[in-house]
C-alpha positions, 0 to 999 in steps of 0.5 A, a space after each residue: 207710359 206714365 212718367 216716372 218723374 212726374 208726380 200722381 195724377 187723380 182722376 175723378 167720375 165726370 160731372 154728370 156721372 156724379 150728379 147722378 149719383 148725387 141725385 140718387 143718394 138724396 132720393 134713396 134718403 127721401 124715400 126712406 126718411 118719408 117711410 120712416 115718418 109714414 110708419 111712425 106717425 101716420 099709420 103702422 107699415 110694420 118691419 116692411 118699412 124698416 127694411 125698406 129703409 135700410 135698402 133706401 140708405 144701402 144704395 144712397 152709401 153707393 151713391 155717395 161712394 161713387 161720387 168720391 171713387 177715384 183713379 190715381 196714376 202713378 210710375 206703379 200703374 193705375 190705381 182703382 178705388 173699390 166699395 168700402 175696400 182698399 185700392 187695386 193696382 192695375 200695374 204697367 207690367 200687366 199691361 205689357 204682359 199681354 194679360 189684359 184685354 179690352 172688352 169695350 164695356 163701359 170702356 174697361 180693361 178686364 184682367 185675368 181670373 183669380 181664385 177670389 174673383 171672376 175677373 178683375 175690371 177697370 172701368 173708365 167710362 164714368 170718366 170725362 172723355 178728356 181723362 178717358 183719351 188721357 189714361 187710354 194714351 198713357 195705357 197704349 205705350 206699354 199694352 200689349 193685346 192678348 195674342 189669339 192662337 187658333 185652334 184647328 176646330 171649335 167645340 161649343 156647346 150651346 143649349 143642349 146641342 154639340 157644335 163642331 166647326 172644323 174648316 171643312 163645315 160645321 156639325 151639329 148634334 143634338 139628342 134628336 138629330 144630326 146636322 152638317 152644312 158647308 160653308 157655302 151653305 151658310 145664309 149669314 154670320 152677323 156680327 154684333 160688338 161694340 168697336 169695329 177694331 176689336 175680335 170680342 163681340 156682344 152677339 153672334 147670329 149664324 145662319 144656315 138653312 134650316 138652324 142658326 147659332 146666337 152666341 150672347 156676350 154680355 159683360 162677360 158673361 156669354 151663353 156657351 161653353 167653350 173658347 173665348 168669343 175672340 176666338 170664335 168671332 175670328 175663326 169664323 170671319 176666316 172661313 165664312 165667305 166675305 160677302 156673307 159677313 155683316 159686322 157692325 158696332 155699337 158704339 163706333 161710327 158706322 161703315 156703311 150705309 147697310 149698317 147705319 139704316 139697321 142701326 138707326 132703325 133699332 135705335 128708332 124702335 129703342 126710342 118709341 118703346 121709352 116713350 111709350 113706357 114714359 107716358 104709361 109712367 107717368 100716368 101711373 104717378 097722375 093716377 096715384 095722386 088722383 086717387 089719393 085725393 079722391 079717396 081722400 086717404 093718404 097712405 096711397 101716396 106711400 106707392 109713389 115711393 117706389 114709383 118716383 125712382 122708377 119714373 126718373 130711371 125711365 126718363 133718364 132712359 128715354 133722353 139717353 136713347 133720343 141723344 144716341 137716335 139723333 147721333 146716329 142720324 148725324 152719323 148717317 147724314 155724314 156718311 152720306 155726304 162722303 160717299 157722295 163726295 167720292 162719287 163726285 170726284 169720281 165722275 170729276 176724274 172721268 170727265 177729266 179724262 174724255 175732255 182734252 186739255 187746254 195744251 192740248 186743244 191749242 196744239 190740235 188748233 194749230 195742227 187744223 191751221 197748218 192743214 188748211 194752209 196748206 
C-alpha cells in the first residue's frame, strides 16, 4: 500500500495520449473558426453551422480537459479526476474489501454499482507503462479479488431463448422448440478475454451440433441476462471437457502456437481492412479538392471539415493496427524459438542418455584390457 509517510504523488496522461488530445482540440477549434468564417463571409450555411461549431468547441473542451486530467496517490487512496466535476476517491479500504474487479479495459478497475451510476471505472491506460507498474504495484498490496461462489446451475437468457446449464448438460428453450446436449456433445467452448490470468472474457462461443451460444462482454455491457461472465466462463471451464477449451487473450503474449497463428491472422485481416479504408479516404480528400478546383466553387472544400477528422482517426487506426500485427509476429517468432529450444534439450537429454559417459567408457576399456589379458 501507498506509504502513509510519503507525500501525494501526481500522475498525468503519457505523452502521446496528451498529444492526441491536443492535436484534437486544435482541430475541433479549426473546424469551427473555418465554419464560422465560410458562414459569414463566403456564403450563408444557416444555423447548421453554428451548431456544428458549438460541437467542434464541445469536444476540443475535452480535449483540452483530457490533457490536464490527473491521478493523485495518497495514504487515502487514489484519486480521479472527472469531466468538469470534482475528484472520485477510489479509497485502500474498497480495494481490500474484495468490491472491486479488474476488467482489463483499457486496464480499469470497475467498482460496484450505485443508485447514481452504472458502475464506477478508474482507468490507468492512458498513463505511461511506468506509472501504470507503479499504481498497479501500490494496488496488489492491499487488493483483495472478488471471491466468485458457483451456482449449482445457470440461468441466461439470450435472444429469446431460455439456456439452462446444470452439470448434467445443457437445455435450451425456445418459442419453437426444445433442446438438451451433454457435455460430451459439445464440439468447442472458445474463450475470448484479454489477459490469460483473468475469468471476465470479452466473447464467448459455445459450440453444439446443431447451435452455439455467443455471449459478447464489451466494456461492461454484455448481450444476456443472467450471472457475471466470471461466473459463466468459469462454471463452464469446470464442466466442459479440456481438450475441447480453446482460450486466448488479446492483449497478453500468446501460449500457443494455435493461438498466436488465429491471433495473427485476425490481426492480419484488421490491417488489410485499415488499408483498404485508408486509400477509399484518401481518395475522398484528393477528389474533394479536385472537384473544387474544377468546379471552381469553393463552398466544396466546407466537405472537407468533416472529412479530415475522419481521415486522421483512420490513419491513426491503421499504424495502431500495423504496430499490434508487427508485435504479434514478434510474439510468435518467440514462441517459436521456445519451443524449439525445449526440443532441443529435449533430444540433448535423450542422447544423453544412450551414449555412456566418458567414466564410464574408460572403465569398460579397462574391463576389455583385463579380459584379453587374461
Amino acid at each position: 500500500m501507498f506509504d502513509a509517510n510519503q507525500s501525494a504523488v501526481e500522475f498525468r496522461p503519457s505523452l502521446a495520449h496528451r498529444i492526441g488530445a491536443l492535436a484534437v482540440a486544435i482541430v475541433c477549434l479549426a473546424a469551427a473558426a473555418a465554419l464560422v468564417w465560410v458562414d459569414r463571409c463566403v456564403f450563408r450555411i444557416g444555423p447548421q453551422a453554428d451548431v456544428c461549431a458549438v460541437i467542434f468547441c464541445l469536444i476540443a473542451l475535452w480535449g483540452v480537459s483530457a490533457c490536464r486530467r490527473k491521478l493523485r496517490v495518497d495514504k487515502q487512496g487514489i484519486w480521479q479526476g472527472r469531466f468538469l466535476r470534482s475528484c472520485d476517491l477510489w479509497s485502500w479500504d474498497e480495494f481490500a474489501g474484495g468490491q472491486i474487479r479488474f476488467e482489463g479495459t483499457m486496464c480499469a478497475f470497475v467498482g460496484k454499482r450505485t443508485p447514481v451510476r452504472s458502475s464506477r471505472i478508474l482507468r490507468l491506460g492512458l498513463l505511461a507503462e511506468a506509472d501504470q507498474k507503479q499504481i498497479l504495484d501500490w494496488i496488489e498490496l492491499v487488493w483483495q479479488q472478488p471471491q466468485i461462489s458457483l451456482p449449482t446451475e445457470l440461468a441466461i437468457e439470450l435472444c429469446g431463448e431460455s439456456i439452462r446449464i446444470d452439470p448434467a448438460g445443457i437445455n435450451i428453450t425456445s418459442r419453437s422448440r426444445a433442446h438438451s446436449c451433454h457435455w460430451t456433445d459439445v464440439e468447442q467452448l472458445e474463450i475470448i478475454r484479454q489477459h490469460h490470468n483473468r475469468d471476465d472474457f470479452r466473447r464467448l462461443v459455445l459450440k453444439l451440433p446443431e447451435w452455439e451460444m455467443v455471449l459478447d462482454c464489451q466494456r461492461g455491457r454484455r448481450n444476456w441476462n443472467g450471472p457475471d461472465d466470471e461466473v459463466v466462463a468459469r462454471f463452464l471451464t469446470v464442466h466442459v471437457p479440456q481438450e475441447k477449451q480453446f482460450i486466448r487473450a488479446t492483449l497478453d503474449p500468446p501460449r500457443t502456437m494455435r493461438e498466436a497463428a488465429v491471433r495473427s491472422d485476425e490481426s492480419l485481416k484488421e490491417l488489410r481492412s485499415t488499408e483498404k479504408v485508408r486509400t477509399i479516404t484518401w481518395f475522398g480528400v484528393v477528389g474533394i479538392v479536385e472537384c473544387a478546383s474544377i468546379l471552381r466553387e469553393p463552398r466544396v472544400l466546407f466537405a472537407l471539415v468533416y472529412v479530415v477528422p475522419f481521415a486522421i482517426a483512420v490513419f491513426a487506426g491503421q499504424r495502431r493496427a500495423k504496430q499490434e500485427y508487427e508485435k504479434l509476429l514478434q510474439w510468435q517468432q518467440d514462441l517459436e524459438a521456445q519451443q524449439q529450444g525445449r526440443r532441443t534439450e529435449g533430444e540433448g537429454a535423450v542422447d544423453a542418455k544412450s551414449v555412456p559417459s566418458s567414466a564410464a567408457s574408460a572403465y569398460s576399456a579397462v574391463n576389455l584390457n583385463h579380459d584379453a589379458t587374461c
